[in-house]
C-alpha positions as CSV (number, residue, x, y, z in Angstrom):
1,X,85.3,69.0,103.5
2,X,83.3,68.7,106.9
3,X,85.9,70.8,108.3
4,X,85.1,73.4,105.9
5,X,81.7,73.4,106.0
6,X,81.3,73.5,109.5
7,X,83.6,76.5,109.7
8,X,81.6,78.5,107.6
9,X,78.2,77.5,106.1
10,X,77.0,80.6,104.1
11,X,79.3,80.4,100.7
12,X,78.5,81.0,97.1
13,X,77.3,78.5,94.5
14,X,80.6,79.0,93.0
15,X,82.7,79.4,95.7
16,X,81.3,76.0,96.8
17,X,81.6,74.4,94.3
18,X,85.5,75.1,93.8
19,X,86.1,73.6,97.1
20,X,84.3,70.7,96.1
21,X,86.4,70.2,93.5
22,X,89.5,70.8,95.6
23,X,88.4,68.2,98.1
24,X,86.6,65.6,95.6
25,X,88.4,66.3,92.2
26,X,87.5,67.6,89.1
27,X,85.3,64.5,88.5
28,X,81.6,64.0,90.3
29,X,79.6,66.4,89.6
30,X,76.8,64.9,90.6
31,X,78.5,64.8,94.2
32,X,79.3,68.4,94.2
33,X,75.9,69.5,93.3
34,X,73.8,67.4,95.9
35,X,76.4,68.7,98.5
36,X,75.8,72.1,97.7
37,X,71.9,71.5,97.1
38,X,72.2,70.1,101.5
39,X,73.8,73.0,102.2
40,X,71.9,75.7,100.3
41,X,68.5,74.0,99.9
42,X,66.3,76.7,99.3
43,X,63.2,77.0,97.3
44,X,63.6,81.0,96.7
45,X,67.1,80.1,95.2
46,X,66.0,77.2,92.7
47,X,63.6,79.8,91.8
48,X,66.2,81.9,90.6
49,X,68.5,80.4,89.2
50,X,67.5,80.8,85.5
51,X,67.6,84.7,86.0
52,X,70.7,84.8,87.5
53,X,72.2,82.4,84.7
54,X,71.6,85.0,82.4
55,X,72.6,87.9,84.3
56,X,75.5,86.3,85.0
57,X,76.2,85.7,81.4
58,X,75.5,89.2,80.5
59,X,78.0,90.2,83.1
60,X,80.8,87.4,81.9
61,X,80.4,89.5,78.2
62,X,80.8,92.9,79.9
63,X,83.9,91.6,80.7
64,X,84.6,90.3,77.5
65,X,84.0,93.4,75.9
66,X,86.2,95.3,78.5
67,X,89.5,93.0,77.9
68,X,88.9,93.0,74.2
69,X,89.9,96.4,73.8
70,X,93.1,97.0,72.7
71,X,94.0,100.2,75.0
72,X,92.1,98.6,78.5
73,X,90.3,101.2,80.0
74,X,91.2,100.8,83.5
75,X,88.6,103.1,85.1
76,X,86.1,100.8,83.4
77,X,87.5,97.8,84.2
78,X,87.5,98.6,88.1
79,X,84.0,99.5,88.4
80,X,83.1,96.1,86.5
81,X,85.6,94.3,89.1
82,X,84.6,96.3,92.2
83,X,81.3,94.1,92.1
84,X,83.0,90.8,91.7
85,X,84.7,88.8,88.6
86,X,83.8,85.9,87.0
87,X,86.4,83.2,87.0
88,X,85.1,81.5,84.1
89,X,87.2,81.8,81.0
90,X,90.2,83.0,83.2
91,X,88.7,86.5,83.4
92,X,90.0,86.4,87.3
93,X,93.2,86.0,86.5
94,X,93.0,87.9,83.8
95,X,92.0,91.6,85.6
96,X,94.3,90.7,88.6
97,X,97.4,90.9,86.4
98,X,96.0,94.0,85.6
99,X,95.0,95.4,88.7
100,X,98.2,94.5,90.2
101,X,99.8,96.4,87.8
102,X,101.1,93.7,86.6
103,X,99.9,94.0,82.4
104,X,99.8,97.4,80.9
105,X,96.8,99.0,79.7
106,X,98.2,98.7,75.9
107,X,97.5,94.9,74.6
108,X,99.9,95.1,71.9
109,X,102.5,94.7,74.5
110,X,101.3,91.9,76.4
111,X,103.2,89.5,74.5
112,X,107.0,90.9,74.4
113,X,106.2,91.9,78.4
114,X,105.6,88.4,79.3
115,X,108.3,86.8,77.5
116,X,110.7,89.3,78.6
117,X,109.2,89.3,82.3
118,X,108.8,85.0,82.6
119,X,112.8,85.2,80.9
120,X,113.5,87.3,84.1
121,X,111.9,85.0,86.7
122,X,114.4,81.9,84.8
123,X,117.1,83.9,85.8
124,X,116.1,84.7,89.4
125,X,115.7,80.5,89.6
126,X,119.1,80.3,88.0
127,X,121.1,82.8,90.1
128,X,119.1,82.0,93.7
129,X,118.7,78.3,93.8
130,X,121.6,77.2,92.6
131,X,123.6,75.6,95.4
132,X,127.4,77.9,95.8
133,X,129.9,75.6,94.1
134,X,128.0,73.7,91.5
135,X,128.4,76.3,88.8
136,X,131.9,75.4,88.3
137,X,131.2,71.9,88.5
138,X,128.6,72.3,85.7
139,X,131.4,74.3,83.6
140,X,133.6,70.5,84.1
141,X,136.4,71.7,86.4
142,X,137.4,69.5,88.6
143,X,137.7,70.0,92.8
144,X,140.8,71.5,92.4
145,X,140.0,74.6,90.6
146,X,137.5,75.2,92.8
147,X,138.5,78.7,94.9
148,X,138.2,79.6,98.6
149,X,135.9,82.0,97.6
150,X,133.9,78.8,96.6
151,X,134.9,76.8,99.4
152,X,131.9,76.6,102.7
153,X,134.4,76.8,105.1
154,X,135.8,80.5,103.7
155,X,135.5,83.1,106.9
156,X,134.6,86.0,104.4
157,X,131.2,86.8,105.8
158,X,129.8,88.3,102.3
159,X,131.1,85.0,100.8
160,X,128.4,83.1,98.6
161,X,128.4,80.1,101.5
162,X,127.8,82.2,104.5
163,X,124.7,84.0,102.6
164,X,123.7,80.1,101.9
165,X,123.6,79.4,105.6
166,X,121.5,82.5,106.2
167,X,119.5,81.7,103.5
168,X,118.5,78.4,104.8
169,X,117.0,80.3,108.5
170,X,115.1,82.1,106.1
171,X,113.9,79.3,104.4
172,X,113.2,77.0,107.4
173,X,110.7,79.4,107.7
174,X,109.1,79.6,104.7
175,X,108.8,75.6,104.7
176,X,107.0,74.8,108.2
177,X,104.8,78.2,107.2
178,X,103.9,77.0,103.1
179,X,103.7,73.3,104.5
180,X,100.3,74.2,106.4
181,X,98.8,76.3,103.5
182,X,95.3,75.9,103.7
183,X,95.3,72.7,105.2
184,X,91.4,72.3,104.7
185,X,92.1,71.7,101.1
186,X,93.9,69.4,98.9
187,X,95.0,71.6,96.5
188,X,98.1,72.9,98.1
189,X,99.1,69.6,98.9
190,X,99.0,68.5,95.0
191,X,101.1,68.1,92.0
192,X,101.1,70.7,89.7
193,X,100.2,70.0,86.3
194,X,103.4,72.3,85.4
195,X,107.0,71.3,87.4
196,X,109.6,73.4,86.9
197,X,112.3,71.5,84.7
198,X,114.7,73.5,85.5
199,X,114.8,72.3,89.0
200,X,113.5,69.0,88.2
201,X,115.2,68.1,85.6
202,X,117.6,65.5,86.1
203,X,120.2,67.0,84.0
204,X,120.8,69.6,86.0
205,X,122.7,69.7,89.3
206,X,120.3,72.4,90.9
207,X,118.3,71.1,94.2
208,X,114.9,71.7,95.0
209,X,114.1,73.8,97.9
210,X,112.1,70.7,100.0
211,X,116.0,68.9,99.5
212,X,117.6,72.0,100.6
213,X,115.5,71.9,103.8
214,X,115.8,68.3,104.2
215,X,119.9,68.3,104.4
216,X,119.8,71.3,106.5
217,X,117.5,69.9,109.3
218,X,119.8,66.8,108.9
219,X,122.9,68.5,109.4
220,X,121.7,70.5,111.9
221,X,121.1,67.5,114.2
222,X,122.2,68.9,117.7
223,X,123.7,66.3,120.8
224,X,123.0,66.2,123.8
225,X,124.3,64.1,126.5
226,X,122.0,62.9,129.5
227,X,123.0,62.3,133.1
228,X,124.5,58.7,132.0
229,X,126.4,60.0,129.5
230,X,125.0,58.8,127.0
231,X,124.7,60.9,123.9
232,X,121.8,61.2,121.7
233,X,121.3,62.9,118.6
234,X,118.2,64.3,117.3
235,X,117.3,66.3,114.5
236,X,115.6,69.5,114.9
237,X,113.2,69.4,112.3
238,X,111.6,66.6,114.2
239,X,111.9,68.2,117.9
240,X,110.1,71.4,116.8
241,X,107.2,69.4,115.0
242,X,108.1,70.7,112.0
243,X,107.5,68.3,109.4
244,X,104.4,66.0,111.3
245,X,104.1,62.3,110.3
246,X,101.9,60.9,107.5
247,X,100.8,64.5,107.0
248,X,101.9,65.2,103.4
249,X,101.8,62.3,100.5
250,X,105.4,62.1,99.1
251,X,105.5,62.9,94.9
252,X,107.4,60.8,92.7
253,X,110.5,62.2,91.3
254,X,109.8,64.8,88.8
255,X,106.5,65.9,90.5
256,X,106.3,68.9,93.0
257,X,103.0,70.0,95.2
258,X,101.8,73.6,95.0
259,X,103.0,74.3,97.9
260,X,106.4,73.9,96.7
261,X,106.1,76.1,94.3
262,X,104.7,79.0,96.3
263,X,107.7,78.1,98.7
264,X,110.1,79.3,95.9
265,X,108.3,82.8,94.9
266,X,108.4,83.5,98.8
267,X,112.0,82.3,99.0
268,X,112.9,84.7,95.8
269,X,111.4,87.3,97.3
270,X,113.1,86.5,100.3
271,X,116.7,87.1,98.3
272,X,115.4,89.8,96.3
273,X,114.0,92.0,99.4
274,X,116.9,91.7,102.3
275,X,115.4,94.7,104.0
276,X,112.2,92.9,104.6
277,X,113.1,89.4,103.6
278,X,110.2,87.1,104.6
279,X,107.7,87.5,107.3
280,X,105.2,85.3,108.8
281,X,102.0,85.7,107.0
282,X,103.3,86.5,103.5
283,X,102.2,83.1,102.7
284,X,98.6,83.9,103.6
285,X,99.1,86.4,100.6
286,X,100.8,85.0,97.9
287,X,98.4,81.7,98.1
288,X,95.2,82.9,96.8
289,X,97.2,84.9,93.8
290,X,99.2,81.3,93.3
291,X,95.7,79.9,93.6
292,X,94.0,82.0,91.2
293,X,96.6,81.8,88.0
294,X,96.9,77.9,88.9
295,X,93.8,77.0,88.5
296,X,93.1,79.1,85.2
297,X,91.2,77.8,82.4
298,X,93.4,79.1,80.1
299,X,96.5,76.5,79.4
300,X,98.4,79.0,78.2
301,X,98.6,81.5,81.3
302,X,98.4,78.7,84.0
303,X,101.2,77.4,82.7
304,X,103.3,80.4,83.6
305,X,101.1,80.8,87.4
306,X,104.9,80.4,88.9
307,X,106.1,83.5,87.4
308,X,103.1,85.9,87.0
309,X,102.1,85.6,90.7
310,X,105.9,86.3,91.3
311,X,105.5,89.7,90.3
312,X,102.1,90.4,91.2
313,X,103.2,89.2,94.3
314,X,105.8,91.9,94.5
315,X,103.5,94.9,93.1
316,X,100.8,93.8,95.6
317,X,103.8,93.5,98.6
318,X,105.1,96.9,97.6
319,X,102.1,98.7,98.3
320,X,101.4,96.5,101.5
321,X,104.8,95.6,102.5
322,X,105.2,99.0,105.3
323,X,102.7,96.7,107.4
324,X,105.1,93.7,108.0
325,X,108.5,95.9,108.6
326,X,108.5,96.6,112.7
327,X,110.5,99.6,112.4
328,X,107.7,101.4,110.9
329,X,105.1,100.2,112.3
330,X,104.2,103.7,114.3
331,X,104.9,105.9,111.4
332,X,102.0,107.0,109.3
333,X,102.2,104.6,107.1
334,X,102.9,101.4,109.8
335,X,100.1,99.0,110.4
336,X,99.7,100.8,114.0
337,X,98.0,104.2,112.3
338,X,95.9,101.8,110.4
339,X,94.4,99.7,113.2
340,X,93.7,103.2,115.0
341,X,92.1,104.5,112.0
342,X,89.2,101.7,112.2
343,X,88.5,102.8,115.7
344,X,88.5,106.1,114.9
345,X,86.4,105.7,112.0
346,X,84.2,103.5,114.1
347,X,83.6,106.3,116.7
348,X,82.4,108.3,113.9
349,X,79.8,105.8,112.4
350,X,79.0,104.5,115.7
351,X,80.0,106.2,119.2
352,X,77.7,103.9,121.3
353,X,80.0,100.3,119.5
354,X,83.0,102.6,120.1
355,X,82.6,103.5,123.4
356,X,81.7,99.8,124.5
357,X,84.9,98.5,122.9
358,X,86.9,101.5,124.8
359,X,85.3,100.4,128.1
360,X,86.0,96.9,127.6
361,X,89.8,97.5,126.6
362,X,89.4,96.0,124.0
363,X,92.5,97.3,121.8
364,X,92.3,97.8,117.7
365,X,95.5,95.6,117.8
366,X,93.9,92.7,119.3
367,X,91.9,91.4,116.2
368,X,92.7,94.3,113.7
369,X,96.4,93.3,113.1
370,X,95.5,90.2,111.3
371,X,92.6,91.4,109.7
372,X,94.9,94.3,107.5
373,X,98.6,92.7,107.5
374,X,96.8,89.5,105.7
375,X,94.0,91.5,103.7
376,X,91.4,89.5,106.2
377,X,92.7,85.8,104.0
378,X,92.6,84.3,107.7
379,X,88.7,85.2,108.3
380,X,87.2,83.5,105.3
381,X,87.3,80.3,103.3
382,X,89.8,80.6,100.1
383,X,86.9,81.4,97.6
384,X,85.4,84.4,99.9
385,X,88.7,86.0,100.3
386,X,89.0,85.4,96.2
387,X,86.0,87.8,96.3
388,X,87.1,90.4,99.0
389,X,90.3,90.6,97.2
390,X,88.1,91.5,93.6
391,X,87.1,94.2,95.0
392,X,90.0,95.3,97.1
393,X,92.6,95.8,94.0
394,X,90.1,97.1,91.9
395,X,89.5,100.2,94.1
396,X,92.1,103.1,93.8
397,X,92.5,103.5,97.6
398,X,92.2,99.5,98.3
399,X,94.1,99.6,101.7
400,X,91.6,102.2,102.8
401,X,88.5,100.8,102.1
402,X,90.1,97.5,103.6
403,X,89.5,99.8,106.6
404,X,86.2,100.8,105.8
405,X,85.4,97.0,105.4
406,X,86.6,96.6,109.0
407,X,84.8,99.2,110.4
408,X,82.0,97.5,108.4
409,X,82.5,94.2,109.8
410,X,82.3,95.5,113.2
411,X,79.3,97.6,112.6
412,X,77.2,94.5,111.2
413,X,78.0,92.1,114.6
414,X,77.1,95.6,117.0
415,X,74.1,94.1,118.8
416,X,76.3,91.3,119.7
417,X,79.4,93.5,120.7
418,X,77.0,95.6,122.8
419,X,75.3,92.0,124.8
420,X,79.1,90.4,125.3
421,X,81.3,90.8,128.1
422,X,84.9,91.1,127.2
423,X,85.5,87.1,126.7
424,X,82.6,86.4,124.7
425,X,83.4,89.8,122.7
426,X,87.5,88.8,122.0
427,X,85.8,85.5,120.9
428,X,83.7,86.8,118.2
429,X,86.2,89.6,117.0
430,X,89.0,86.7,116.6
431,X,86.7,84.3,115.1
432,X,84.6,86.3,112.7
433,X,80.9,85.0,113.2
434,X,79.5,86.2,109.4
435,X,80.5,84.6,106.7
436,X,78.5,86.5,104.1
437,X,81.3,88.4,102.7
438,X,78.7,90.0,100.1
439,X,76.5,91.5,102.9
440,X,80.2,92.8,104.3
441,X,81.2,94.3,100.9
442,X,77.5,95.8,100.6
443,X,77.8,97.7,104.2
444,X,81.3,98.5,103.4
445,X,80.6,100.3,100.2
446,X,77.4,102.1,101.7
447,X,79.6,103.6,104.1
448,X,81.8,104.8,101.9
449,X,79.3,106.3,99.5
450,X,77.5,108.0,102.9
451,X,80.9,109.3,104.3
């Protein structure tokens, strides 16, 4: 928790208190509250408090009223979300399904769509887990009727064993990138309250993913022989650092860690999306979706996190996903034409910050390329980005006002851009010195309504 706090001192009430719980439990509140009253002690705050309780109220029942309707008005719903959403009651999770385009706007079919929907991600488990071979095994036929077609040592390079080997690069890299998930909290690193039984389950001969990556680091042990001859024989896993000692508590059988499960809905995608695949950083965006149906108050949906973030996931990647594919990245719609589009939106709110950063060489791509490809989930604690994100998907054009937000950002650390030399400047764009995110959000939004 020190780690955190250090890192970035200005967060919400809320969003402080969710990290507390994170780090602490869901237990001791008395804990969480003097923590938060040390960080936050402020007489104008106390002061308050009892207004904003009830304007926060009134806002949770605006939402209330919003969902309750049985055609959702969406226009409606986005202004109320544009300002920030109350996690209470699952309301969160509730408007991202729907801003992700995830729900339709008619209630009636909420039910049928998520059975049908949750039935479709069982299948994707069935069909892309499953370890080649074991399907006949299951169906009682003994080695022999097993087919070359079957066999891992068939030469047919579209046979079901060579895409398992190619698989598993892909999912080397998933591991060592989902392993390190937010390593400032706990939660990640936890059992979830919901294991999937049809991995788990003993019953069945599917593996989980963590196994998978376990015999394929072991069988991928390389030799090498040194001058004496002597051979040695080391696995990789451990030569590359990949899996670091006494980092992660090992669950009991039948229990897997969040992190697991996010390791699944990236490897999915992963099978589902060959032209992309998996890139680095799509684990910075699929974690605070996982995070925010996981931890939903509501049994019911939380229950089913696994498969609705799946396919938010998805919606969310295929509006987003021309920023992680090289090829197009100096196209129109490639992450290049976006990182020039805050400079050049920056000269126009601010030629003096513009011209500094030109003289100084200091390139859009240098700091810019993280902030859009991850939706700026690397600049700000989990519960801040929660926020940004609110806003983002509820705003028709949310990959453009991610750029105004830039250019925002930039804008509100000018007199210090202006005073720094090059070094000192990289340093403060890399490591974003205001935590604030509402007076970001605030400046963002005023330059949009003034452009």
């Amino acid at each position: 928790m020190y780690l955190i706090i250090k890192k970035k001192m200005c967060v919400s009430m809320h969003a402080c208190v969710r990290l507390c719980q994170q780090c602490f439990g869901e237990g001791g509140s008395e804990t969480r509250t003097s923590l938060w009253t040390i960080i936050h002690s402020s007489g104008r705050q106390s002061e308050r408090t009892a207004d904003m309780s009830t304007a926060y109220r009134n806002r949770i029942q605006e939402f209330k009223v919003a969902l309750s309707e049985e055609n959702i008005n969406l226009k409606a719903l986005r202004e109320l979300c544009f300002n920030g959403i109350p996690f209470e009651g699952g309301i969160r999770a509730l408007c991202w399904k729907i801003l992700l385009n995830y729900l339709p706007d008619d209630q009636t079919l909420w039910e049928s769509f998520l059975k049908k929907q949750r039935d479709v991600y069982s299948q994707f488990l069935k069909e892309m887990i499953i370890q080649p071979g074991i399907a006949k095994a299951n169906l009682g036929l003994s080695r022999e009727d097993v087919t070359m077609e079957d066999h891992p040592l068939n030469p047919n390079p579209d046979s079901r064993w060579n895409n398992y080997f190619k698989d598993n690069e892909i999912l080397l890299q998933i591991d060592k990138d989902v392993r390190r998930l937010y390593p400032d909290m706990a939660f990640f690193q936890r059992p979830t309250d919901y294991p999937c039984q049809l991995i788990l389950d003993p019953q069945n001969d599917y593996e989980t993913l963590r196994r998978r990556v376990e015999q394929t680091t072991l069988k991928a042990q390389t030799v090498n022989r040194n001058r004496s001859g002597v051979t040695n024989v080391s696995s990789p896993g451990k030569s590359l650092n990949l899996y670091p000692s006494n980092e992660y508590e090992v669950l009991p059988n039948g229990s897997e860690a969040h992190w697991e499960v996010v390791e699944r809905i990236l490897f999915i995608y992963a099978k589902l999306n060959p032209g992309i695949a998996y890139v680095q950083g799509m684990n910075e965006i699929v974690g605070p979706i996982y995070y925010t149906f996981a931890t939903d108050p509501n049994s019911q949906w939380k229950e089913h996190a696994e498969a609705d973030t799946f396919f938010c996931f998805t919606n969310l990647m295929s509006e987003n996903r021309d920023n992680f594919i090289k090829s197009l990245d100096d196209s129109q719609c490639g992450i290049t034409y976006k990182m020039e589009s805050v400079y050049s939106m920056l000269k126009g709110k601010d030629l003096e910050l513009f011209m500094k950063l030109e003289e100084q060489n200091i390139k859009p791509q240098y700091f810019t390329f993280r902030w859009l490809t991850l939706l700026l989930s690397q600049e700000f604690l989990l519960p801040d980005v929660i926020r940004i994100w609110d806003t983002l998907f509820s705003d028709e054009g949310r990959f453009h006002f991610l750029i105004v937000v830039c250019c925002a950002m930039l804008i509100l650390i000018r007199e210090n851009l202006l005073a720094g030399d090059f070094t000192v400047n990289m340093r403060l764009l890399q490591d974003y010195p205001i935590s604030d995110v509402h007076t970001i959000l605030t400046k963002a939004k005023d330059m949009q309504d003034n452009a």
